[in-house]
C-alpha positions in Angstrom: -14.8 -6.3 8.9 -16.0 -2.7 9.6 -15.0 0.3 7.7 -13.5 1.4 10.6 -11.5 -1.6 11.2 -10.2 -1.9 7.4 -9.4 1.8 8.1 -6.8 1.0 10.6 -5.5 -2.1 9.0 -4.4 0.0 6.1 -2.8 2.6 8.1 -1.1 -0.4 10.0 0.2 -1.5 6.8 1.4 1.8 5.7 3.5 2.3 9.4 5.2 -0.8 8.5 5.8 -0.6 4.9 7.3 2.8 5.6 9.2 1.5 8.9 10.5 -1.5 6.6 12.1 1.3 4.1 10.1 0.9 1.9 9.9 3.4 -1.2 6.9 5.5 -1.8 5.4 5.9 -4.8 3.7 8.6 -6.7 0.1 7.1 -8.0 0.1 9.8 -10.9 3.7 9.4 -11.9 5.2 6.1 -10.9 7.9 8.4 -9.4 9.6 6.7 -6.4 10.9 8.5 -3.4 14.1 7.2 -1.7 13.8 8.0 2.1 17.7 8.1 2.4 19.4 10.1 -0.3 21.6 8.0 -3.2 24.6 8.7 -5.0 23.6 11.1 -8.2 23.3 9.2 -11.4 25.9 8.3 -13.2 28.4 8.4 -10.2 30.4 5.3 -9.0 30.4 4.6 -4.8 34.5 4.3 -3.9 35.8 1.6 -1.8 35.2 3.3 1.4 31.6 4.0 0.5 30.5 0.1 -0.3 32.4 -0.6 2.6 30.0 1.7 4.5 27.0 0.1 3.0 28.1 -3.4 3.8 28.5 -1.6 7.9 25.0 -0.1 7.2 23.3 -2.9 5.9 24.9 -5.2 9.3 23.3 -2.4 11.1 19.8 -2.9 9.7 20.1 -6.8 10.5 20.7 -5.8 13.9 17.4 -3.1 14.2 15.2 -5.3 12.4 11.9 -5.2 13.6 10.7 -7.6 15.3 7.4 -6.2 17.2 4.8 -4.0 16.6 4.9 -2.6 20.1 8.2 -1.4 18.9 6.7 1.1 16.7 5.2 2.8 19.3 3.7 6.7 19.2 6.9 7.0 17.4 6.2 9.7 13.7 7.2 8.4 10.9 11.0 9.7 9.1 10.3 12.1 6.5 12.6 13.8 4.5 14.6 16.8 5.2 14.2 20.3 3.6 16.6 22.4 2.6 15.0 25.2 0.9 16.7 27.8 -0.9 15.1 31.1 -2.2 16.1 34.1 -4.0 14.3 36.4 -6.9 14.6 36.5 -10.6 16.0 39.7 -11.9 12.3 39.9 -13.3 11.3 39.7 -9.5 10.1 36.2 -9.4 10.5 34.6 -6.4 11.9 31.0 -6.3 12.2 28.2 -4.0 14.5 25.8 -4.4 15.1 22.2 -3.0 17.8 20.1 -4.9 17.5 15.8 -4.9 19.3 13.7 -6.3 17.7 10.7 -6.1 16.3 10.4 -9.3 17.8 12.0 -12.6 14.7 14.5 -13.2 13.2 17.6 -11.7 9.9 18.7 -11.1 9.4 22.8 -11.9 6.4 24.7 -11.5 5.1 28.3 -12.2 2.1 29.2 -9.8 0.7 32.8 -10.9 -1.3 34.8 -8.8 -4.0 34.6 -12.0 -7.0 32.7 -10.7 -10.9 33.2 -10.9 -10.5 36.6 -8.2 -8.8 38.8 -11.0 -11.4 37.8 -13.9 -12.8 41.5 -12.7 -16.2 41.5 -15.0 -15.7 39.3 -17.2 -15.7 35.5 -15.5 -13.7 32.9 -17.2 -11.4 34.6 -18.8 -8.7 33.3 -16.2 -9.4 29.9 -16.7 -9.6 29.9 -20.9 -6.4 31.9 -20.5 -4.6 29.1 -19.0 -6.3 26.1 -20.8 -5.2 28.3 -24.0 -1.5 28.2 -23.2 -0.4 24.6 -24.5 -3.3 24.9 -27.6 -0.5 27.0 -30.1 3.0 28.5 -30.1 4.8 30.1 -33.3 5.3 26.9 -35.7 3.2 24.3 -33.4 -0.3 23.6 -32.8 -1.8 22.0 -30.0 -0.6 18.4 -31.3 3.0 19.4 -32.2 3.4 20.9 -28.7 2.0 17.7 -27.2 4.7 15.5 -29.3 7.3 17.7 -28.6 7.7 17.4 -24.8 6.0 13.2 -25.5 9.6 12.6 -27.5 11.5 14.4 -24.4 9.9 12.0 -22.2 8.6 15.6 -20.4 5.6 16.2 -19.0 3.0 19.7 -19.1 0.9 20.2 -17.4 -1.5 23.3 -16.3 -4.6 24.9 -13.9 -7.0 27.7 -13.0 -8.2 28.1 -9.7 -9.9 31.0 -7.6 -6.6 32.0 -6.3 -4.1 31.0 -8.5 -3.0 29.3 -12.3 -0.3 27.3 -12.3 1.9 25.6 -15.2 4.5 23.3 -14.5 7.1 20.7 -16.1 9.0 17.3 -15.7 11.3 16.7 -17.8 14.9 14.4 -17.2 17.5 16.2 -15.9 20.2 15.4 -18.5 21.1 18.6 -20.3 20.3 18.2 -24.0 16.5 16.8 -22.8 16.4 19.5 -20.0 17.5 22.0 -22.4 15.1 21.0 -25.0 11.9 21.1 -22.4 12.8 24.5 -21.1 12.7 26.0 -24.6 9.2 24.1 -25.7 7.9 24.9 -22.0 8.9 28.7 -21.8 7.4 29.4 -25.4 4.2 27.5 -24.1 4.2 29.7 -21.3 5.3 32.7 -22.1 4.4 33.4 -26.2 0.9 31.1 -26.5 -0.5 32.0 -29.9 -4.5 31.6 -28.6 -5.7 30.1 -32.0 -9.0 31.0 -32.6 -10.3 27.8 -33.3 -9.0 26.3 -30.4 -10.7 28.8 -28.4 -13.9 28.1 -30.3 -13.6 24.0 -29.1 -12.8 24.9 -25.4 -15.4 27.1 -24.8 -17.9 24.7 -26.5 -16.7 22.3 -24.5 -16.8 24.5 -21.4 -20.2 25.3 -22.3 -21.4 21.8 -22.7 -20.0 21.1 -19.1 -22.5 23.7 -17.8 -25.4 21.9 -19.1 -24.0 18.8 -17.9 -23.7 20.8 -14.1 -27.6 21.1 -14.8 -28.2 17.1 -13.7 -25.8 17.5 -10.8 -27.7 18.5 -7.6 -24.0 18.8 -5.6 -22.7 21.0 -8.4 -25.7 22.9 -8.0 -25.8 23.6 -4.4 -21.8 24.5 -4.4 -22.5 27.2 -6.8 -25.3 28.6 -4.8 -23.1 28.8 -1.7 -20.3 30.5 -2.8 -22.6 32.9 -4.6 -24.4 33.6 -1.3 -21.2 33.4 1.4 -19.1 35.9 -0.5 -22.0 38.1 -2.4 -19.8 40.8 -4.3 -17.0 39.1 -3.8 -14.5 38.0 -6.6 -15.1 34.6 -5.0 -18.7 34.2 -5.4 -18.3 33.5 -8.8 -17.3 30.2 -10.2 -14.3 29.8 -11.2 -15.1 28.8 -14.9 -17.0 31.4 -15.4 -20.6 31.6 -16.6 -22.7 30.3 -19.3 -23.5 34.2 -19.8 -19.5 35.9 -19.9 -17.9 32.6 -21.5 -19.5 33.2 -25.4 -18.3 36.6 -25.6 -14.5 36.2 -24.7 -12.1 36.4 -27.3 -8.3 36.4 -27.7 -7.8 39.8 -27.7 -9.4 39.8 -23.8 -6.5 36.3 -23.5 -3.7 37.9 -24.5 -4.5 40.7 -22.3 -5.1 39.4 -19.3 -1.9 37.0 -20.2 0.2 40.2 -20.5 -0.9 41.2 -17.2 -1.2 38.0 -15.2 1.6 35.9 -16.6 4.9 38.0 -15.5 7.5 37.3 -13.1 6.0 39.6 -10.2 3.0 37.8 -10.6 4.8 34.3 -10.4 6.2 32.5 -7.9 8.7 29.2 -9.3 9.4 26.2 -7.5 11.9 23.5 -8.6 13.0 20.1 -7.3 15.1 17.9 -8.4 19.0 16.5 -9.7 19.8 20.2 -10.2 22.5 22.2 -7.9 21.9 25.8 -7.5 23.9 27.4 -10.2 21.4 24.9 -12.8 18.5 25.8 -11.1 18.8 29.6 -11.0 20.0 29.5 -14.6 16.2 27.7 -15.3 14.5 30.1 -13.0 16.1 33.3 -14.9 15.7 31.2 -18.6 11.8 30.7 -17.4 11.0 34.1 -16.1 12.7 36.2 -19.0 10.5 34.6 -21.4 7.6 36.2 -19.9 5.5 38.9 -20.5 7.8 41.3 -17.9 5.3 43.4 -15.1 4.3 43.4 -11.6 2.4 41.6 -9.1 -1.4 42.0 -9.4 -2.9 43.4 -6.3 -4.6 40.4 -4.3 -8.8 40.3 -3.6 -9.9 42.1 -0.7 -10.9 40.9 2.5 -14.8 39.8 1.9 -18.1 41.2 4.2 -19.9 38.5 6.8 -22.6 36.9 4.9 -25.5 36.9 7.0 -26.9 33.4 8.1 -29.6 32.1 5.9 -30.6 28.7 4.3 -32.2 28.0 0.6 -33.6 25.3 -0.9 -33.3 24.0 -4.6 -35.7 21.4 -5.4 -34.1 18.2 -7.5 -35.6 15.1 -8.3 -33.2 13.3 -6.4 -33.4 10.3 -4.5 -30.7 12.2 -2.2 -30.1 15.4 -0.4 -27.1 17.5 -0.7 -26.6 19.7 2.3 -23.7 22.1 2.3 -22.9 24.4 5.4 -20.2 27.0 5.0 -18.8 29.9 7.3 -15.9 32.4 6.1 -13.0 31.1 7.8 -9.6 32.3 7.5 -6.8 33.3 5.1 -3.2 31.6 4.9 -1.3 32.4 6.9 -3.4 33.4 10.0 -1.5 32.4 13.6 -4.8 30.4 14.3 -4.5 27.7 11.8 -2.6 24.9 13.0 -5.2 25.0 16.2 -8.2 25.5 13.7 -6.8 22.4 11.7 -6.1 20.3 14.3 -10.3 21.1 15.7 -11.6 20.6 12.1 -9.6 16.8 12.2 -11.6 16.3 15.4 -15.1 17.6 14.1 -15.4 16.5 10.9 -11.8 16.5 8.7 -10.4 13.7 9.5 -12.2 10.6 8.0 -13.7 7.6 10.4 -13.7 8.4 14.0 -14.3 12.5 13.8 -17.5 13.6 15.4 -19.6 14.0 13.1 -18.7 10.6 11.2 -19.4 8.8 14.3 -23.0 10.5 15.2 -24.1 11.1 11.6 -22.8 8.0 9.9 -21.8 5.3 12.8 -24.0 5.7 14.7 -27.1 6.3 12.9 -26.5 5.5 9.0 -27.6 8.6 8.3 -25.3 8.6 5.4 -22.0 7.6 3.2 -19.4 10.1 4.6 -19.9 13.5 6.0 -16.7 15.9 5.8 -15.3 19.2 6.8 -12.8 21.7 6.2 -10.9 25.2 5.8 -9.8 26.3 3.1 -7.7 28.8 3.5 -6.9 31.3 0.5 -5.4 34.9 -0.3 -8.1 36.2 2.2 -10.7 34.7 3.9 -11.8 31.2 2.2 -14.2 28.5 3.1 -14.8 26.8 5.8 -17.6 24.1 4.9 -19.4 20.9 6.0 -21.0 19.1 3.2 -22.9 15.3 3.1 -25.8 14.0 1.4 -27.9 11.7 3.2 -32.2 10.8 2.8 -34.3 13.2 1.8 -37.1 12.5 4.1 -34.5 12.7 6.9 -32.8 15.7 5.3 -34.4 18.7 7.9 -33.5 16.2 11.1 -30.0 15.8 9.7 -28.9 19.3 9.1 -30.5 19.6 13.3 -28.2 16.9 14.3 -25.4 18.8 12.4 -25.7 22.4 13.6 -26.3 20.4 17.1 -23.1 18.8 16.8 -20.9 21.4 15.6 -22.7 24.1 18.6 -21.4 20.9 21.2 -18.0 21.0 19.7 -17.4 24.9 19.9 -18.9 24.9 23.5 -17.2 22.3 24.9 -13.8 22.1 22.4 -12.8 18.4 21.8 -11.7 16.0 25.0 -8.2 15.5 25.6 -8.3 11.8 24.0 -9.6 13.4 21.0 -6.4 15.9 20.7 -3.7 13.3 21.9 -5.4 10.9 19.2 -5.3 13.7 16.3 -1.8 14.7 17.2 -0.3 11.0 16.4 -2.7 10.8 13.5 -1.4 14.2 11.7 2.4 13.4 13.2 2.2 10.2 11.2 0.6 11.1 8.3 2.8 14.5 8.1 5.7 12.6 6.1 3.5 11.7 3.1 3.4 15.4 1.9 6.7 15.8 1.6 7.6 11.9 0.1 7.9 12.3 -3.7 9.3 15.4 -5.3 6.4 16.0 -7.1 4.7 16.8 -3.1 7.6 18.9 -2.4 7.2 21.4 -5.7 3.4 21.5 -4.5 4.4 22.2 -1.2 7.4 24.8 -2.4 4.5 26.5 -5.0 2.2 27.2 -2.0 5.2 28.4 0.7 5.8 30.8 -1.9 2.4 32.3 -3.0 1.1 32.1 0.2 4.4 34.1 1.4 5.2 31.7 4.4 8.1 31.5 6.0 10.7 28.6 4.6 10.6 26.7 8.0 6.7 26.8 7.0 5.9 22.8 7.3 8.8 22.4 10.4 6.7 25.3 12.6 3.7 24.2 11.3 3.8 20.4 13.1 5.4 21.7 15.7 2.3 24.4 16.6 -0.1 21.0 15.7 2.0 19.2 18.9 1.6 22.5 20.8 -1.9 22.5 21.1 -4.1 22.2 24.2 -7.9 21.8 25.0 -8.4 24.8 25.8 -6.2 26.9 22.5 -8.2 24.6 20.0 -12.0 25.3 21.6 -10.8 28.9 21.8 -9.6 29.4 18.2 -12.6 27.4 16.9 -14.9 30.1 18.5 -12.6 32.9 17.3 -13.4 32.1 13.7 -17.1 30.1 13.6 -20.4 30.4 15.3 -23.0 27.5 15.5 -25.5 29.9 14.3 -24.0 31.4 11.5 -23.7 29.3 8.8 -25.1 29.7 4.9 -27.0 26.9 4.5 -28.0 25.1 1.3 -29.6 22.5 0.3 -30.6 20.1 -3.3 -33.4 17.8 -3.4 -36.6 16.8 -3.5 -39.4 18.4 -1.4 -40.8 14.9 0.4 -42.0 15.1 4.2 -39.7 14.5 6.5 -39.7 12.0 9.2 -37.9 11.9 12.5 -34.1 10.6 13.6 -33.5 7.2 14.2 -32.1 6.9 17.9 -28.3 6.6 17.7 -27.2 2.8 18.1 -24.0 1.5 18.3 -24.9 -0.6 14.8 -27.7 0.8 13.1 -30.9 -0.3 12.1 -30.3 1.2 8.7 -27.1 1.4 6.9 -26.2 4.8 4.9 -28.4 5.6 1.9 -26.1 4.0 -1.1 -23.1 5.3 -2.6 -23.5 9.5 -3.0 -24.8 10.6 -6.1 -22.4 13.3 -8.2 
């Protein structure tokens, strides 16, 4: 069976197990995700209810499936929204979406604290919040670990270019809720920094960059950022340097937590068996335990890069090449036609264009993707693959080729009408566990969306033509503009194999990493 056709039998089986009603589940957490909403915990269905269920139940007898022409172009059910905001009298904002389902909630803290406000000194966002859980007054990094293991609660914690988040799930029972607040909020808000915790990290940081060394892909990705955004607070990685990581100490922590990790700088979501009183009495415990200031100003918009291409020479049996444009930040009107494109071209697995003419087609390699990323200004928008190095110079043609096609032409009606189910069906799954809603919640809320964010945003997918999704495409890319760069050896190159409906060569082994 092709890859293709194992492809589709898995999404086949996914339609029907979630047709069937039957429950998600969260890989990470085991957590299960009722499509229709259940009695809270710990309350008792009356005579009138069971009676109800008994009607329901009939009913589903009744509608049982019994074709699979009967599921039709019909989206799967997802579950409904109800998001409530407000602000902290610290100014956080807060986003709030209560479910009862399960006797737990899910918060999370996301902090407009990333790589773009290490100013000259990278890393010191990213040790800042891998510092949090290492010490509070009275625990160290093991104590603080046991303490939310006994509550059956769960840390956890991130830096990324945009953003640092910290977030919690505990039970929802008050004498365990109560408990987790008070270890999470001293976690969050009064971390210690040890010294010799610092010390470990950043030797282990350190050792990580000499491990980056023997990875070609690393290599290129931090050559490409550095080049696309130049001055930029995102050319920089966002775990800083082997130079600027040494010389940080907890002084430069605690001051960039002072300034980072207050309420104006936050934005807190929270799922979960909670009604609103509970949850704004969490978000107001939370955000009064920080360090109280405003928001941090957000990165400016960066300068065009002009178009160029470098090599790195690797002793590789591979090539990595990596293809990036600016492209837009979040928020922009263009994106629901510029994501809807990119799952054409290149985003959205087997049967996109460039899968089909790079990989299908001509086994030029394992998997070829592509993709915005969308940020507080202008992020990514990049192609990556690796494929043979002695076809590496005729790939990248067939690329650039293939992307300069797309925006001339814009992708064929089939195409859309096929990406439209595709996204329509797939939609549900970001919204079917609570810990996909908080996620969801964190970015409506940093990203300053509006609440009917995800509603308007399937709705402008479905709204898209031909003609609105070649246009935006050429709005925000050209087919000669890309940063190029490439990892591998320096070999000579040979010429394309023609393209074949099953080709004579099959992709170049699993990619290296």
């Amino acid at each position: 069976m092709s890859d293709r056709n194992l492809l589709r039998c898995g999404l086949l089986g996914l339609v029907m197990a979630s047709c069937l009603g039957i429950a998600a589940c969260d890989a990470d957490t085991g957590e299960t995700a009722a499509a229709i909403p259940t009695p809270a915990a710990g309350t008792v269905a009356t005579p009138g209810e069971s009676g109800q269920a008994i009607a329901n139940a009939k009913n589903a007898e009744a509608a049982r499936l019994e074709s699979l022409a009967e599921l039709g172009d019909q989206p799967l059910a997802r579950r409904e929204l109800d998001i409530q905001s407000w602000q902290t009298e610290g100014g956080a904002r807060v986003l709030f979406v209560e479910a009862r389902q399960l006797p737990m909630f899910d918060l999370r803290l996301t902090f407009a604290a990333g790589s773009s406000q290490d100013g000259d000194v990278p890393g010191v966002a990213m040790l800042t919040n891998a510092m949090l859980n290492e010490g509070i007054e009275g625990k160290d990094v093991t104590a603080i670990a046991q303490g939310f293991e006994g509550l059956g609660a769960e840390f956890g914690n991130g830096s990324y270019r945009d953003m640092a988040v910290a977030s919690l799930r505990s039970l929802s029972e008050q004498d365990k809720r109560d408990q987790a607040l008070e270890l999470f909020s001293q976690v969050v808000g009064q971390p210690t920094f040890p010294e010799d915790a610092l010390q470990r990290i950043k030797n282990q940081v350190l050792a990580g960059f000499e491990f980056q060394k023997q990875n070609p892909g690393k290599l290129a990705s931090l050559e490409l950022f550095e080049h696309l955004y130049q001055d930029h607070p995102y050319a920089h990685p966002s775990e800083g340097t082997a130079d600027t990581i040494p010389g940080i100490g907890v002084a430069q922590l605690r001051d960039f937590h002072g300034k980072a990790y207050t309420p104006g700088n936050a934005v807190i979501a929270l799922v979960g068996d909670l009604d609103r009183a509970q949850a704004e009495a969490i978000a107001e415990r939370v955000s009064s335990a920080l360090p109280q200031g405003p928001a941090l100003p957000a990165p400016p918009a960066p300068s065009a890069p002009t178009a160029s291409q470098r090599h790195i020479d690797f002793p590789s049996n591979q090539t990595h090449l990596m293809l990036a444009q600016l492209g837009i930040p979040r928020g922009d009107p263009d994106y629901a036609a510029l994501y809807l494109g990119n799952q054409i071209l290149g985003g959205g697995g087997f049967g996109t264009r460039l899968m089909e003419e790079v990989r299908e087609k001509r086994g030029l390699t394992y998997g070829i993707y592509s993709g915005f990323s969308p940020m507080q200004t202008n992020g990514p928008f990049m192609i990556n693959l690796q494929t043979r190095a002695d076809l590496s110079e005729a790939t990248l043609a067939l690329v650039q080729q293939l992307v300069g096609e797309f925006l001339e032409k814009g992708p064929t009606q089939a195409e859309l009408d096929r990406s439209k189910r595709e996204i329509a069906g797939s939609f549900p799954l970001s919204t079917a566990s609570n810990a996909d809603i908080v996620g969801q919640l964190g970015s409506i809320g940093f990203y300053n969306l509006p609440l009917t964010y995800l509603e308007d945003f399937m709705q402008q997918v479905q709204s898209q033509s031909v003609e609105q999704v070649r246009d935006a495409m050429n709005k925000h890319l050209s087919a000669d503009g890309f940063v190029i760069i490439t990892a591998g050896p320096q070999v000579e190159q040979k010429p394309l194999p023609p393209p074949s409906e099953k080709p004579l060569e099959q992709p170049s082994s699993v990619p290296e990493h």
